[in-house]
Structures are given as C-alpha cells and as structure tokens.
C-alpha atoms as a printed R data frame, in Angstrom:
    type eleno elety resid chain resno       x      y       z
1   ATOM     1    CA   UNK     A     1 150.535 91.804 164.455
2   ATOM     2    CA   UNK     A     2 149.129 89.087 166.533
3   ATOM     3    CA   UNK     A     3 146.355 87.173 164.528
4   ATOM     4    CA   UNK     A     4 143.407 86.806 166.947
5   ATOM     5    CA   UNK     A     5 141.446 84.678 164.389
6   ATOM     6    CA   UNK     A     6 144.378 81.809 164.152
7   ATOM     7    CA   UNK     A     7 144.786 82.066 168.198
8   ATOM     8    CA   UNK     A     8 141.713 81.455 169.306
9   ATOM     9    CA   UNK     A     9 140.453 79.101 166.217
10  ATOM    10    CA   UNK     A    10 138.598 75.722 166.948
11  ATOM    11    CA   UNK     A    11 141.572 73.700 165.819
12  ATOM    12    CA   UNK     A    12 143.920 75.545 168.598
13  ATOM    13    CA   UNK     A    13 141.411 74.865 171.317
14  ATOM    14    CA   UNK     A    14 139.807 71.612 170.506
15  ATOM    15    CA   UNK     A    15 142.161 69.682 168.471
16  ATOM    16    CA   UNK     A    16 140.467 66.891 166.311
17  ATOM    17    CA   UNK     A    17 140.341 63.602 167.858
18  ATOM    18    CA   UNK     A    18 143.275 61.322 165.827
19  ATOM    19    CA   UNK     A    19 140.374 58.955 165.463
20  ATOM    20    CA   UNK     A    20 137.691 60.782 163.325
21  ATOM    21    CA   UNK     A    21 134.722 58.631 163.338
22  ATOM    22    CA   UNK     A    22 132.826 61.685 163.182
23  ATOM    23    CA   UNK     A    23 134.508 63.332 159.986
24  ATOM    24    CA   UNK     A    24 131.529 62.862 156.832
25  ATOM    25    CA   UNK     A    25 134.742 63.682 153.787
26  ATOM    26    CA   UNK     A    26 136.340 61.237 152.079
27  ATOM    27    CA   UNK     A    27 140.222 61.271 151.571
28  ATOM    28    CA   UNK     A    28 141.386 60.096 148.429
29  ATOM    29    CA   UNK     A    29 143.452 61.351 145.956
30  ATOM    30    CA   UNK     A    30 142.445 60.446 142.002
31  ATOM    31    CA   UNK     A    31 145.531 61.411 140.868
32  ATOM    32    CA   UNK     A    32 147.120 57.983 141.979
33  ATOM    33    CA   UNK     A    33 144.551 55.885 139.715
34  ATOM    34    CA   UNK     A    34 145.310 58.132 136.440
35  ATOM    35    CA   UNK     A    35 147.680 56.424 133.743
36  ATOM    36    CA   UNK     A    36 150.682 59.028 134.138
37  ATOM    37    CA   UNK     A    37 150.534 59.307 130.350
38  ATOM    38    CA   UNK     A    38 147.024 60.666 130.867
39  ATOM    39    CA   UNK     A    39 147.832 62.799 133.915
40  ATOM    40    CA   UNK     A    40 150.856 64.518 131.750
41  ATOM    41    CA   UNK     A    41 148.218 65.496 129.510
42  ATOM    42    CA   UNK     A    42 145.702 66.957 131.725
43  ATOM    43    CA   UNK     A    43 148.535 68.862 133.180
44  ATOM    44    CA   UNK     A    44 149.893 69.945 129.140
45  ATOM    45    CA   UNK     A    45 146.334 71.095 128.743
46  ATOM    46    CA   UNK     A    46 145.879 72.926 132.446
47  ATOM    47    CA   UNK     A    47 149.216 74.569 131.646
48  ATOM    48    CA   UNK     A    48 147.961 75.359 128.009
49  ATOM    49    CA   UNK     A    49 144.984 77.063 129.159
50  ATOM    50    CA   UNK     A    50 146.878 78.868 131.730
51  ATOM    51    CA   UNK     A    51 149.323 80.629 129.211
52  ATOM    52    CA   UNK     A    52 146.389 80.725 127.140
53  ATOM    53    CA   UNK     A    53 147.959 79.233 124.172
54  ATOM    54    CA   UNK     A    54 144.421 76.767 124.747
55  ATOM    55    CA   UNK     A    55 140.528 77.977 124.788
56  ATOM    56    CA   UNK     A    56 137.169 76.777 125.544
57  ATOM    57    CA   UNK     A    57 137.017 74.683 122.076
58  ATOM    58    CA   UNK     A    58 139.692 72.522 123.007
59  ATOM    59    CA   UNK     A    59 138.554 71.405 127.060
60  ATOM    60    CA   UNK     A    60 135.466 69.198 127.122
61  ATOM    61    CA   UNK     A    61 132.387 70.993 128.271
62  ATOM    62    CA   UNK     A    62 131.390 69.672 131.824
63  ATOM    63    CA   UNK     A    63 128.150 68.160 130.883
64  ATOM    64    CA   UNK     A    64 129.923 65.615 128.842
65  ATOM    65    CA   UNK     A    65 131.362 63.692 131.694
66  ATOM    66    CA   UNK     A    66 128.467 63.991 133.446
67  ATOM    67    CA   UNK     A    67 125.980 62.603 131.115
68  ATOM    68    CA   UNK     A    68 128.388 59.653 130.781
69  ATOM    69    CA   UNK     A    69 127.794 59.488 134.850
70  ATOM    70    CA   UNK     A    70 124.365 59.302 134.392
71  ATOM    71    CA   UNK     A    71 123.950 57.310 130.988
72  ATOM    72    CA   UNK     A    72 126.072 54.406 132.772
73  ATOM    73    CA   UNK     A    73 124.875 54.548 135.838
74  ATOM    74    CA   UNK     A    74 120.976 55.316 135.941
75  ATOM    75    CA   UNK     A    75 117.996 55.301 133.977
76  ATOM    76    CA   UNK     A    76 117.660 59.335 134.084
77  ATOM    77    CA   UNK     A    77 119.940 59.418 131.110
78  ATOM    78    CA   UNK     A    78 119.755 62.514 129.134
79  ATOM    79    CA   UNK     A    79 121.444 64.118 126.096
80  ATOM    80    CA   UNK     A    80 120.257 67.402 126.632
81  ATOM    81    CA   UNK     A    81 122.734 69.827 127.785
82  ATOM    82    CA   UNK     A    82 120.367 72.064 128.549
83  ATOM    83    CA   UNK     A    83 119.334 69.970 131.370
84  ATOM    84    CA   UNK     A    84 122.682 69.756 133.073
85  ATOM    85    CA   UNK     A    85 123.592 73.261 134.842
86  ATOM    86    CA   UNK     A    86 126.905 73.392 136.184
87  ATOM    87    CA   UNK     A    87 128.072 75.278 139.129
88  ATOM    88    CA   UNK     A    88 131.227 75.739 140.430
89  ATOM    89    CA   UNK     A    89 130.194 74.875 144.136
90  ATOM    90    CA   UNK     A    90 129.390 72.618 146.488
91  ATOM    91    CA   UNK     A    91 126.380 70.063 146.098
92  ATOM    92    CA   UNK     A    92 125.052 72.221 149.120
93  ATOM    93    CA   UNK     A    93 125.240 75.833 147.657
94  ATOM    94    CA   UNK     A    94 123.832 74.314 144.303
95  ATOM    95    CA   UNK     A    95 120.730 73.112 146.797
96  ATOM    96    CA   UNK     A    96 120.493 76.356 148.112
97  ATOM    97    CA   UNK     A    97 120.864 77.796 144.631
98  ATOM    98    CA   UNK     A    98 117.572 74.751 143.419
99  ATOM    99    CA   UNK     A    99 115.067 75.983 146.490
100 ATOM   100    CA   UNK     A   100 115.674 80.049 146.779
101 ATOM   101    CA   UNK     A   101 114.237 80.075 142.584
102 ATOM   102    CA   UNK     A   102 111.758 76.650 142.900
103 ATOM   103    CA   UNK     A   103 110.146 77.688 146.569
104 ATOM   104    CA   UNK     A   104 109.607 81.857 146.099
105 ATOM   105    CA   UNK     A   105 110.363 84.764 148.146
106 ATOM   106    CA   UNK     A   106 109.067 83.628 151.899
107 ATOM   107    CA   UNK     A   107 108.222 80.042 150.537
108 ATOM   108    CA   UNK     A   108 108.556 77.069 153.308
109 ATOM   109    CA   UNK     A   109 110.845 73.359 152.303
110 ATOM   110    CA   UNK     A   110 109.587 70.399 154.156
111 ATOM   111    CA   UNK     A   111 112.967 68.367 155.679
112 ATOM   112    CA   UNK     A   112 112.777 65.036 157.197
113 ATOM   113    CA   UNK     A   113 114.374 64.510 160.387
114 ATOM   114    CA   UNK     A   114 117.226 63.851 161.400
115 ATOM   115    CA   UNK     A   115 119.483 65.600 158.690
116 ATOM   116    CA   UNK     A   116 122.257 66.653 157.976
117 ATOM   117    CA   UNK     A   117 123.055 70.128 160.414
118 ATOM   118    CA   UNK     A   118 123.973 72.479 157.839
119 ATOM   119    CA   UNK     A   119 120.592 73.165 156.610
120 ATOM   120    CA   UNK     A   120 119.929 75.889 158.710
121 ATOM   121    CA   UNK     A   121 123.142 77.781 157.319
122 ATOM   122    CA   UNK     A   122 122.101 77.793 153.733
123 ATOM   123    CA   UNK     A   123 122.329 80.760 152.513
124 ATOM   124    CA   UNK     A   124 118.507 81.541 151.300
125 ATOM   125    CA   UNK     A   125 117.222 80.553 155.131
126 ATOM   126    CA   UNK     A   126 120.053 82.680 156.524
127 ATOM   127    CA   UNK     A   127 118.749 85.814 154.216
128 ATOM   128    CA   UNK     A   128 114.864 84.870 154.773
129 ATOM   129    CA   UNK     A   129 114.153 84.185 151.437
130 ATOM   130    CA   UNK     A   130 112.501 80.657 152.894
131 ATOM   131    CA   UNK     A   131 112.036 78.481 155.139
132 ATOM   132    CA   UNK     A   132 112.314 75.377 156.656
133 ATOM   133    CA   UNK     A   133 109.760 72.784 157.555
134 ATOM   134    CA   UNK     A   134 111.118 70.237 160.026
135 ATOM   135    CA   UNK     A   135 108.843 66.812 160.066
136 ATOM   136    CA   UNK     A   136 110.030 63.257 162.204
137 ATOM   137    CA   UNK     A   137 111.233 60.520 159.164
138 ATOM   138    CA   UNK     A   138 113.049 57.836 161.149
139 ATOM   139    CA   UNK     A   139 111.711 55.411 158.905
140 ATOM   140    CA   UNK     A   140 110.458 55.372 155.412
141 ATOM   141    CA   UNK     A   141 106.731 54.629 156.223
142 ATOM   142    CA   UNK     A   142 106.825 57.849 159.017
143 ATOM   143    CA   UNK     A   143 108.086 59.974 156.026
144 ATOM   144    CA   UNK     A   144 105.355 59.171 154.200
145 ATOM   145    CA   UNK     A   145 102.938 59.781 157.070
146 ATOM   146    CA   UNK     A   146 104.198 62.849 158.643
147 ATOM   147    CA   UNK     A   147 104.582 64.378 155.374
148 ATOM   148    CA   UNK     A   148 101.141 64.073 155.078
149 ATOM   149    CA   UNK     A   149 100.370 65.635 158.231
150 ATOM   150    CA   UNK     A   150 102.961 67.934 157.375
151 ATOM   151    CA   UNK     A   151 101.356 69.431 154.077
152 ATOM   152    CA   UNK     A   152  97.623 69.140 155.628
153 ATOM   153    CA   UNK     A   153  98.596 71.784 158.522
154 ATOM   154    CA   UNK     A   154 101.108 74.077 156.565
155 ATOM   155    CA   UNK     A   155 102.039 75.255 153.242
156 ATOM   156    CA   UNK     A   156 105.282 74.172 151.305
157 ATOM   157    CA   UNK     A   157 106.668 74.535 148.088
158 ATOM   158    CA   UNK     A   158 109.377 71.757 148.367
159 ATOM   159    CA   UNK     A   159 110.780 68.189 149.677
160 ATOM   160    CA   UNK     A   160 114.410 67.916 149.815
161 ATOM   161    CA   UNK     A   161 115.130 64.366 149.896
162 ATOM   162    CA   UNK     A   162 118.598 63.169 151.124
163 ATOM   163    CA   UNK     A   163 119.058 59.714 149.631
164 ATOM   164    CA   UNK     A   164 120.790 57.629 151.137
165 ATOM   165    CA   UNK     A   165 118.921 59.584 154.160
166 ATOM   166    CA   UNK     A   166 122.080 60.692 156.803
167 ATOM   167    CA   UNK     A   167 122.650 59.727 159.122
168 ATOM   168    CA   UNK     A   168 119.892 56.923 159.088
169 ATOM   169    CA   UNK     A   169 121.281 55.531 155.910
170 ATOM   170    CA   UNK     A   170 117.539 53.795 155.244
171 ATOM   171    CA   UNK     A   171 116.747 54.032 151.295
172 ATOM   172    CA   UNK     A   172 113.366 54.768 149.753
173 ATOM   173    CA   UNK     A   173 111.539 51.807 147.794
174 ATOM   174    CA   UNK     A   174 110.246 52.777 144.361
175 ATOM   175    CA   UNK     A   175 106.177 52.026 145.846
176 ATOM   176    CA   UNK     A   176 107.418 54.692 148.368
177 ATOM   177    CA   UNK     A   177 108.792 57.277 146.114
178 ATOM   178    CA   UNK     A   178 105.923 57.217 143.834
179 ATOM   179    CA   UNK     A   179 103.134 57.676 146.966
180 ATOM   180    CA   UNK     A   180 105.481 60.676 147.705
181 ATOM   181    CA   UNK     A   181 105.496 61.800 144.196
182 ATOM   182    CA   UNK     A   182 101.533 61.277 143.941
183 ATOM   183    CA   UNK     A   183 101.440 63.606 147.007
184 ATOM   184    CA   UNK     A   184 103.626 66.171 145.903
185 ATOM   185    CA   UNK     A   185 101.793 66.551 142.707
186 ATOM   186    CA   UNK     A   186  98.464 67.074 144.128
187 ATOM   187    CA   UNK     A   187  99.534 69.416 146.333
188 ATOM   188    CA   UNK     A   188 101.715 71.285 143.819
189 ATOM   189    CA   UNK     A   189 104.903 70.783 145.879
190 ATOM   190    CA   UNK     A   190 108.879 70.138 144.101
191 ATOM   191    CA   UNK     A   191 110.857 67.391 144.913
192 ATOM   192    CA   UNK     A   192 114.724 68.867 145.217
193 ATOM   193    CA   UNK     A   193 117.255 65.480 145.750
194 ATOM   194    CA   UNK     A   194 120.399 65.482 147.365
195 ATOM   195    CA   UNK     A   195 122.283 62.594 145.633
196 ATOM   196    CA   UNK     A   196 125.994 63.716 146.749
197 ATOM   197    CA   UNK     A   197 125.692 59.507 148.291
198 ATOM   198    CA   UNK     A   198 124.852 57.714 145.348
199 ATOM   199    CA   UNK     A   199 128.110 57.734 144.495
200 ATOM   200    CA   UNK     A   200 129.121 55.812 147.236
201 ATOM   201    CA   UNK     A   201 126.453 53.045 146.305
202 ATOM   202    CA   UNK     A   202 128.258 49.722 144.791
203 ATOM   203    CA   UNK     A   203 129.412 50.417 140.843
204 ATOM   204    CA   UNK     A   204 126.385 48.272 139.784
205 ATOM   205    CA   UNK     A   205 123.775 49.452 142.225
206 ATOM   206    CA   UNK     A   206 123.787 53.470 141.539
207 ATOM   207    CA   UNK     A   207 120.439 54.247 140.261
208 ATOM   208    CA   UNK     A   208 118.707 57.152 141.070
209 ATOM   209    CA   UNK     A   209 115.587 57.553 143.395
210 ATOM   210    CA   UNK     A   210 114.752 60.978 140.610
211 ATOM   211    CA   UNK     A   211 114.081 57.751 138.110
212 ATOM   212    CA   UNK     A   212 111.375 57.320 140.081
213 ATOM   213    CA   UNK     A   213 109.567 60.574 140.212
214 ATOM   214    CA   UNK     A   214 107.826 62.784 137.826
215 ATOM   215    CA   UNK     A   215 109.562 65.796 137.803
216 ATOM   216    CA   UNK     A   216 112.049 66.320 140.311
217 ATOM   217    CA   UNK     A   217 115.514 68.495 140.603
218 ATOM   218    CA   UNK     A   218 118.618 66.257 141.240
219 ATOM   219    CA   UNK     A   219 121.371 67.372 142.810
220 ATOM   220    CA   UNK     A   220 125.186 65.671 142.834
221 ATOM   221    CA   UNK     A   221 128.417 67.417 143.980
222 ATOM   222    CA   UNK     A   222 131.433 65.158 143.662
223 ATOM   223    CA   UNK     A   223 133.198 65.566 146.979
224 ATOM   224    CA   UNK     A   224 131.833 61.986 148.535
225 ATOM   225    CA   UNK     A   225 132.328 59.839 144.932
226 ATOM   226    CA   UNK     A   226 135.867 61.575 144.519
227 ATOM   227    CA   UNK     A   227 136.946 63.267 147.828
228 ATOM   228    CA   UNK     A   228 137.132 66.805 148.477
229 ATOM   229    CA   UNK     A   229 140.060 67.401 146.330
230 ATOM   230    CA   UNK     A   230 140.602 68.794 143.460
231 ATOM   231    CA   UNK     A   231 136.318 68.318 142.190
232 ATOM   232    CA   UNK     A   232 134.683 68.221 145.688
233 ATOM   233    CA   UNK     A   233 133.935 72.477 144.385
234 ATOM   234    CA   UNK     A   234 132.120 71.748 141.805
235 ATOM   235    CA   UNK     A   235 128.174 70.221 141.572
236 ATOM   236    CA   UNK     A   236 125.399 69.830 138.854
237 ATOM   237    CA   UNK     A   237 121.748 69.827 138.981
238 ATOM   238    CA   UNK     A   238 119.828 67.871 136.401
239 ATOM   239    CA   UNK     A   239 116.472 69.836 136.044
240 ATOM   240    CA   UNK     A   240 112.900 68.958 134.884
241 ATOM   241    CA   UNK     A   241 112.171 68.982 130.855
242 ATOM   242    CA   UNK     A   242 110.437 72.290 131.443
243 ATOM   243    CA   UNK     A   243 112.316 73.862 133.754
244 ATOM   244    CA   UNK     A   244 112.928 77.757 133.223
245 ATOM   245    CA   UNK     A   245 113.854 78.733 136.887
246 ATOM   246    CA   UNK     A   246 117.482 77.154 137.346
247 ATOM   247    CA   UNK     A   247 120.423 79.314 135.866
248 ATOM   248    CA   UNK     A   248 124.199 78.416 136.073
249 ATOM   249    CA   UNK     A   249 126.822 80.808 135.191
250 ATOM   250    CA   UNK     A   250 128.834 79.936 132.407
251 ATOM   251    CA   UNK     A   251 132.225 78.593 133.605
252 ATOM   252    CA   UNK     A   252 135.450 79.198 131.506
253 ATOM   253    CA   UNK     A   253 137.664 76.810 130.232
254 ATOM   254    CA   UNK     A   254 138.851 75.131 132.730
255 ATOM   255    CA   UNK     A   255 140.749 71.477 133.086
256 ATOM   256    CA   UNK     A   256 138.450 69.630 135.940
257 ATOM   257    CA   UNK     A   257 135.659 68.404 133.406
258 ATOM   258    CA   UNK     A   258 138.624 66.577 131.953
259 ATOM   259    CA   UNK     A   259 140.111 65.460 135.514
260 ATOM   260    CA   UNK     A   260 136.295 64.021 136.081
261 ATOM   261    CA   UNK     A   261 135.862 62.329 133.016
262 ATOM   262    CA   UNK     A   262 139.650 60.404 134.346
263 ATOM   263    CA   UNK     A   263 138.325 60.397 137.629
264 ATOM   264    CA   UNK     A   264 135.009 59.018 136.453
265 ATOM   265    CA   UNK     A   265 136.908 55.977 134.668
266 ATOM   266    CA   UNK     A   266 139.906 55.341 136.544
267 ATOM   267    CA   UNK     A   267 138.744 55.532 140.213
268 ATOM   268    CA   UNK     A   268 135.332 54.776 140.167
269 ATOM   269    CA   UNK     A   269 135.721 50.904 140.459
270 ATOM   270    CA   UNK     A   270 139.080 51.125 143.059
271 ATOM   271    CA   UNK     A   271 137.130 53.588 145.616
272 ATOM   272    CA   UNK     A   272 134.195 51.399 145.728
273 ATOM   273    CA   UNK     A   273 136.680 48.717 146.738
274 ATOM   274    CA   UNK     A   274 138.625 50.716 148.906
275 ATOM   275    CA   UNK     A   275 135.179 51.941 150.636
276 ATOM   276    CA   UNK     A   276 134.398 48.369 151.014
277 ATOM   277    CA   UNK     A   277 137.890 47.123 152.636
278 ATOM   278    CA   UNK     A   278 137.488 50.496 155.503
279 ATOM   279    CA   UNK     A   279 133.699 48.682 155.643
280 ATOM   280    CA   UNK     A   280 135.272 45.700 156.367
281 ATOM   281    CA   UNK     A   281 138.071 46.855 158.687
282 ATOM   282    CA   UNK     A   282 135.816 48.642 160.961
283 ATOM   283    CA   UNK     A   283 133.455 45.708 161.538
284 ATOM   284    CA   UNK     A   284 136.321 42.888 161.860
285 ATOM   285    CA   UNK     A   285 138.167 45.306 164.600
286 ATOM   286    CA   UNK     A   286 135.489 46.537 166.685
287 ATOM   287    CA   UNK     A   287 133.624 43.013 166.536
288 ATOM   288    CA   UNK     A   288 136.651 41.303 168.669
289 ATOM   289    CA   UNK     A   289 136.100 43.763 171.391
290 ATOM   290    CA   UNK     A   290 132.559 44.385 171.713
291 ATOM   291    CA   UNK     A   291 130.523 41.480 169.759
292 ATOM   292    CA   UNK     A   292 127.315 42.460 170.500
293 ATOM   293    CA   UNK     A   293 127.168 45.958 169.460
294 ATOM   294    CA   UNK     A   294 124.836 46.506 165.795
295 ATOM   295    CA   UNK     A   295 126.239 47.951 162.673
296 ATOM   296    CA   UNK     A   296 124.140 49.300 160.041
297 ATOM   297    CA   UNK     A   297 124.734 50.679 156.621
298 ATOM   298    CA   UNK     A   298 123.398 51.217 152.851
299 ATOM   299    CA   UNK     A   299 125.708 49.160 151.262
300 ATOM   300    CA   UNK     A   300 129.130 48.102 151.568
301 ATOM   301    CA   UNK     A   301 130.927 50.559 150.047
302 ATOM   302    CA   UNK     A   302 128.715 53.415 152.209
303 ATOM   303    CA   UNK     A   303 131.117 56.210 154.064
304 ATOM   304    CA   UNK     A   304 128.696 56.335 156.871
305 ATOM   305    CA   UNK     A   305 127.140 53.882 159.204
306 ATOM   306    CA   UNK     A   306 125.170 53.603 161.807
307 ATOM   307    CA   UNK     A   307 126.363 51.597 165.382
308 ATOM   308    CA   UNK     A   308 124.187 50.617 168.056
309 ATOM   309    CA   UNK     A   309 125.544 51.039 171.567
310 ATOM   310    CA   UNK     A   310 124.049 47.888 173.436
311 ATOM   311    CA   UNK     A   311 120.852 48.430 175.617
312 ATOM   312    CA   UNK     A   312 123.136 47.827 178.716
313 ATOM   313    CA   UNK     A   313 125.244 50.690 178.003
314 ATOM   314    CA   UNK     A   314 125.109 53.444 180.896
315 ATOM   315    CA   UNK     A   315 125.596 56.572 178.214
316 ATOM   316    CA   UNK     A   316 123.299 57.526 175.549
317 ATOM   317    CA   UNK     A   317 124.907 58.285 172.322
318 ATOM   318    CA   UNK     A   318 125.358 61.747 173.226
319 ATOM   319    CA   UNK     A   319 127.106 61.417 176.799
320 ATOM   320    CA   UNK     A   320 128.946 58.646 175.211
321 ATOM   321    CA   UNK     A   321 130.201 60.802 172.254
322 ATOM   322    CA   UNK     A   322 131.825 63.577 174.779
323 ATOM   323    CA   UNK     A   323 133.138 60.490 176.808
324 ATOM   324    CA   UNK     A   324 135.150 58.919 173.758
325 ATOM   325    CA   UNK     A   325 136.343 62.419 172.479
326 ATOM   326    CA   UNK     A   326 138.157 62.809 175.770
327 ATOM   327    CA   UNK     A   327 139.953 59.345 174.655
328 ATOM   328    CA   UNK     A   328 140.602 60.525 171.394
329 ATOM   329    CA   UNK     A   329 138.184 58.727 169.729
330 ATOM   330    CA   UNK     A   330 135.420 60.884 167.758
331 ATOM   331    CA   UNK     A   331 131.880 59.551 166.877
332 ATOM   332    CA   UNK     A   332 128.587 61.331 165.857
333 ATOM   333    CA   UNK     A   333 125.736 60.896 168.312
334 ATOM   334    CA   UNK     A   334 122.111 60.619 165.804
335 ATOM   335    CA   UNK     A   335 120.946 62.928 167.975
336 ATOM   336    CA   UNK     A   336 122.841 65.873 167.208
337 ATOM   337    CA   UNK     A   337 121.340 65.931 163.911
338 ATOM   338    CA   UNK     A   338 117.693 67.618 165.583
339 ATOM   339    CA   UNK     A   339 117.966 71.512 165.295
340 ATOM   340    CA   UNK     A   340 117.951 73.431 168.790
341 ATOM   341    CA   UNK     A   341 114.546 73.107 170.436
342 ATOM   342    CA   UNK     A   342 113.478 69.302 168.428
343 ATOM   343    CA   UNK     A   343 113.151 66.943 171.122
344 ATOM   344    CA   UNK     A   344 114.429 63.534 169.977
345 ATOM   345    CA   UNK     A   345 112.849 60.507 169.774
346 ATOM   346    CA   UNK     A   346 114.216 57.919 172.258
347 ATOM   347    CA   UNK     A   347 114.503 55.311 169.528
348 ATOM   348    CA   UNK     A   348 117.340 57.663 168.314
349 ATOM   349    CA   UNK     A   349 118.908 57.669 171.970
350 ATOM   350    CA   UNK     A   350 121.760 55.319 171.160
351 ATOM   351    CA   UNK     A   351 123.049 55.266 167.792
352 ATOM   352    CA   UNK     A   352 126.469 57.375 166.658
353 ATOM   353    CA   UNK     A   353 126.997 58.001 162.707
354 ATOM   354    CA   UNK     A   354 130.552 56.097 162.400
355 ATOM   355    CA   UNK     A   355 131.988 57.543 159.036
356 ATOM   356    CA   UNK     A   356 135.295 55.636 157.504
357 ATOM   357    CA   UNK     A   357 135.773 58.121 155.037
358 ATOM   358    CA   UNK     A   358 138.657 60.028 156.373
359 ATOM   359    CA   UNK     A   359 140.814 57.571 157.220
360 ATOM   360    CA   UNK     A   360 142.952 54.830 155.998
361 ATOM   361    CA   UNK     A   361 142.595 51.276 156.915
362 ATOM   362    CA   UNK     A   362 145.488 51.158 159.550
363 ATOM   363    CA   UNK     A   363 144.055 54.086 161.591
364 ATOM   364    CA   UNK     A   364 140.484 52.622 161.190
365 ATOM   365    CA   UNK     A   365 141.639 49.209 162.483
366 ATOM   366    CA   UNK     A   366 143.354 50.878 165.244
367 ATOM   367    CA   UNK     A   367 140.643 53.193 166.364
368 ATOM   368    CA   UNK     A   368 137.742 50.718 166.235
369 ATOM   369    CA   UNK     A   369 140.076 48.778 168.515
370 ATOM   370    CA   UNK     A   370 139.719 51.481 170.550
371 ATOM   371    CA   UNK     A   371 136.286 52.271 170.128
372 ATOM   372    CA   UNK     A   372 135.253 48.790 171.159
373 ATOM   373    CA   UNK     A   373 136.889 48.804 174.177
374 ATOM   374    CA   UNK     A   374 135.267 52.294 175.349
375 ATOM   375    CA   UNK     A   375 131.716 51.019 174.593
376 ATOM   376    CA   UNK     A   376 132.870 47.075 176.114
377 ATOM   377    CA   UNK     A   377 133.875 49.082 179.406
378 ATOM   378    CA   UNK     A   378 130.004 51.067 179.557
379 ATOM   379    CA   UNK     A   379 128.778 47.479 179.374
C-alpha cells in the first residue's frame, strides 16, 4: 500500500538546502575520541546488560557523570543526588516537564523575545495547562525593563531564561542576573534556565548564569555539547535545595551514563576545538567575498552566530533567506523567531542565525563562499 505520509513528507517536497546554515544540531560522533580499549568495554557492558548477565549495581548511576560536569565546570557544584533528576528526554520536554509542576494548572511563563520557535509546541501550552507570556529582550537592559512592565500588568509564575539567549547570542552579566533575581523574588516568580548552550562555551569559560541566582531550576540536555547521537535523548534538571515539585522516573540500567562520563572526558576539549576551527572557517571564507558584512557570536566555540547583512542590502533577512534557499544556501532570518501576530522590531530586520553545527569544515568553507557572494550581489 502506497504510504501517503512518506509521499507527501517535507523532505520529498522541499529538500534541505546542501548548505544548512539554518540547521541548530551539531554532528559529531564521540565514539571517534574514545580509547578503543574503553569503547570495547562500554560495548562488553551494553551487551552484558542486554543478556542480562549485568544489573543496575554494576552501570554508574547518571548523576555521577553529571555532578563531575558541574563540579569541574561551575560553581553550582553539588553532591546531592537528590538534586539531579534524570530524564530520558530532550532538554526541551524536561522544560516542559520543570514549568507544567513549578507554574500550576492555568499558570502564565514570561519568555523573552526572540526565542527559540518551539515554545509554543511544548506539550503543557499545547494541553492548556499554562501559558505563555511573550515580552521584547533584544538586549539585556530591555529584559530587565520589559520584564518589569511585564510582571506590573500581568501575573506569572515563571522566567525561562535561554542562556546564551538564541538566536541573539547576548549573555547576562552577574549585576543583571541578580536585579532579575531581586525581581523575581519579590514578586514570587521561578526562574527555569535553559543551559543546553553552555556547553558550547570555551572548556574554561562554562559557568553557569543559575550560580548567580537564588533559587532557580537548571536545565541541560546533551544534544549541543555532544551532538544528537547516541545522548542528545537524555537531559537533567538540577533543582532548588527545597524543591518537592520535580519528579523523574527511575531509569534502568542502562550504558549511556557510562558513554557520558567517556564523552564528558574524551571529547569535551576536541569539540570545543573543532567548534572553534568551523568558527574560524566561516569567517575566513565569507570575509573574501563580502568584507563588510558583521559577524557576531558568544564565544568562539558557539554553534550559532549572528551575521549582519550590510545596510545597502535590498532584502531584509527574511526576503533574503527565501532568496538564498532557492541557491541552495539555507540561513535563519532573526525574525522568524516572533510567534504569528508579534510584529518585529526593525533593529531585528537584517540579521540571519548562521549555525556551523551541522557541517564539516569543507562544506562550511564552500557554502560561506557561496553565501558571500549572494549577499555581495544584493549590495
């Protein structure tokens, strides 16, 4: 029987550009960086558990690797396991999981715009159970503002912080975080942290905003530190001292704590570099054909960026995005990071989200050739 599904999917009709610009994952595959000794192990112990000649007792629990993560890498350090739930799910569902328990039946979350797009698709605003507050934060000092404004003309329960903010990339100061935190305590209202990009931060330069808050939720799923395969399923939240509300389910023994705790200390210094050399590759290519376009990111070994078409160019970001995909060249317009029915500010007008994440170096070189000769022709 003829699959309608497969016919008439997205991939059939609109085939992905072969230069994805506009692609957010990161490819890259651990396995590479692990010792072979130490891979033929993890796979002994996968195949163990499998036949289940192995049990829980022998696999290290999850929270081990990750309080290594946070021990060596902020100042949030904790040796409670009690602290560290575990789901086996993305860094968004986990979110989700954070604000339908920590906002209440019909509760309202204050987001700062732009954002990411999938908000609106979580599951607890798809069911109802709350809301979403949309308020303009193209800069750290109009977050603090208009989440003022915000919380004087409505009632919410939470601030979900994105940090790095995406696309923008901006970070928060720690004089910033705490006016936010003063706020949010007055008014009663959670902090709830996405921190899926602090992984992408340089080895050294990883701390966590949470350090700088009173009693916030932190959130980390390890698709962006370690690609999408085989951890970018599985998240943690790191929870308050006091916190009752949050509930993982207990996972079984199962072989990917180990494969993090590898990951953690194998790959973590090579995918900063290899982050960094994409960085790099980008910028040198599409600098030799259009010099005075702007580049912006939060560090060097950031997926994402953000590119400045030049005031002369005739598109905006968004006419220019449909413009390049026709070429085969695919970019993310800021713009299209405003639900339906936000009007966007015109200081938003021309920048794309340029994400190196996807590729390797060769194809990035290639299609920021490319790239710079679309936006040097608009010129």
């Amino acid at each position: 029987m003829l699959d309608m599904s497969v016919l008439l999917s997205r991939s059939r009709l609109f085939p992905s550009p072969t230069y994805c610009f506009d692609s957010g994952h990161l490819d890259y595959d651990v396995a590479k960086d692990i010792p072979l000794r130490v891979l033929g192990r993890l796979i002994e112990k996968h195949e163990g558990l499998l036949d289940g000649d192995l049990s829980v007792s022998d696999v290290l629990p999850f929270q081990e690797p990750i309080k290594t993560i946070l021990a060596s890498e902020t100042s949030l350090g904790t040796s409670s396991d009690a602290r560290i739930k575990v789901f086996d799910q993305s860094a968004r569902g986990s979110i989700d999981h954070v604000l339908s328990r920590v906002v209440g039946r019909h509760g309202s979350v204050a987001l700062p715009l732009p954002n990411w797009t999938f908000w609106d698709h979580l599951r607890g605003v798809q069911k109802g159970d709350y809301t979403l507050n949309c308020f303009m934060a193209l800069d750290p000092d109009q977050l603090v503002e208009n989440y003022k404004t915000l919380l004087e003309r409505t009632q919410v329960k939470a601030l979900l912080l994105v940090h790095p903010s995406n696309p923008l990339g901006y970070t928060l100061s720690p004089d910033i975080l705490k006016e936010l935190d003063r706020i949010s305590e007055r008014e009663g209202v959670a902090i709830v942290i996405d921190d899926l990009l602090r992984g992408n931060q340089p080895v050294g330069d990883r701390e966590t905003i949470a350090a700088s808050l009173s009693r916030p939720y932190l959130v980390e799923g390890f698709s962006h530190r370690f690609g999408a395969n085989p951890l970018g399923s599985f998240s943690y939240v790191l929870v308050p001292e006091e916190d009752r509300l949050i509930e993982a389910p207990q996972l079984g023994p199962s072989i990917y704590s180990e494969v993090l705790a590898a990951a953690y200390r194998y790959s973590t210094p090579k995918i900063a570099r290899e982050m960094q050399r994409r960085n790099k590759a980008f910028d040198e290519e599409i600098s030799r054909y259009c010099p005075d376009v702007r580049i912006s990111r939060p560090s060097i070994t950031s997926i994402s960026s953000i590119l400045e078409l030049p005031p002369e160019s005739r598109m905006s970001a968004i006419e220019f995005s449909h413009y390049a995909e026709r070429r085969d060249v695919g970019v993310y317009p800021v713009d299209s990071f405003f639900p339906t029915g936000v009007r966007q500010p015109n200081r938003s007008s021309k920048l794309l989200r340029i994400a190196v994440g996807s590729m390797k170096e060769d194809m990035i070189r290639e299609g920021a050739e490319k790239l710079g000769m679309l936006i040097g022709d608009l010129c």
